[in-house]
N, C-alpha and C positions, 0 to 999 in steps of 0.2 A: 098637230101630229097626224092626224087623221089622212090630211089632204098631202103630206109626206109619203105617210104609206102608201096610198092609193096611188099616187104620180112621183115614184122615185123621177130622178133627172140625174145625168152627169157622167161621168167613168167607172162612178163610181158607185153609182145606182144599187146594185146590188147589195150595199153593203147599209147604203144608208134607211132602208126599210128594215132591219134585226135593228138598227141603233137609234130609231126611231121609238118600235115599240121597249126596247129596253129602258131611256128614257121616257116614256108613255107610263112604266110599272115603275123608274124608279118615282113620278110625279106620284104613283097612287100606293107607292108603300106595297108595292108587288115584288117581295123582293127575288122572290124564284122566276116570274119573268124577267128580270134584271138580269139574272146569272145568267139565265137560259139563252138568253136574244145577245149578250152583250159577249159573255166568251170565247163563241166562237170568230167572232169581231176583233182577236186584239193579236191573233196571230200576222194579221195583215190592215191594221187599223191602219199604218202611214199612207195607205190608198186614197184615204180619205182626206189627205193634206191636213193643212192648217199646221199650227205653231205648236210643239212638244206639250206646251203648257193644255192646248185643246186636245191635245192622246191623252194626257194624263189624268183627263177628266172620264173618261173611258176605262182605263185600268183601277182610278178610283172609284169610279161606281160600282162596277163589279166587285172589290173592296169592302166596300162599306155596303152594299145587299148582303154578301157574304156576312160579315159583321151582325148585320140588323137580326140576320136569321139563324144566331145562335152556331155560325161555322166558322169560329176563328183560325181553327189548325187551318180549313182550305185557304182561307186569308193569308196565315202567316206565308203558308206555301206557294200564294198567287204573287205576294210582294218580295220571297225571296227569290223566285225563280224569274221573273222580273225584274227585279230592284237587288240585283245583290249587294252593291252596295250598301244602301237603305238598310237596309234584312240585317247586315254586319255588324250595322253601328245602332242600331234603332230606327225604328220606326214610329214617324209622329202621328201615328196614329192611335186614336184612341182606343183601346177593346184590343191589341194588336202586345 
């Protein structure tokens, strides 16, 4: 992660140094750098390419930090405003 941060690369470089250390906190149970590095990342995460399945790993973590740290209303509110769908019918998430 380290060598990430210090030498983003790509178009997308900028983004990928906040999503780095977000997962860097969420590896160490940091769940407030998780929120903090990761959120403002999901207004323009598809910059970052890859396949839905790899954004949604993004919105999950932010997710489940939120969850860890005792903030479910902001949860519920991150996956209804998000996920309206999801949010209407349930959410498989635990803590949620």
């Amino acid at each position: 992660m380290a060598r990430i941060i210090e030498n983003p690369k790509g178009p997308a470089a900028d983004m990928v140094v906040p999503i780095a250390r977000g997962f860097d906190g969420l590896a160490k149970g940091d769940w407030t750098r998780v929120v903090d590095e990761l959120t403002p990342v999901l207004a323009t995460h598809e910059r970052v390419g890859g396949s839905r399945a790899q954004r949604d790993l993004l919105e999950y973590s932010v997710t489940c930090a939120l969850l860890r740290s005792g903030r479910a209303d902001e949860a519920r509110r991150l996956i209804a405003s998000r996920r309206p769908q999801n949010a209407a019918s349930g959410v498989p998430l635990a803590g949620i």
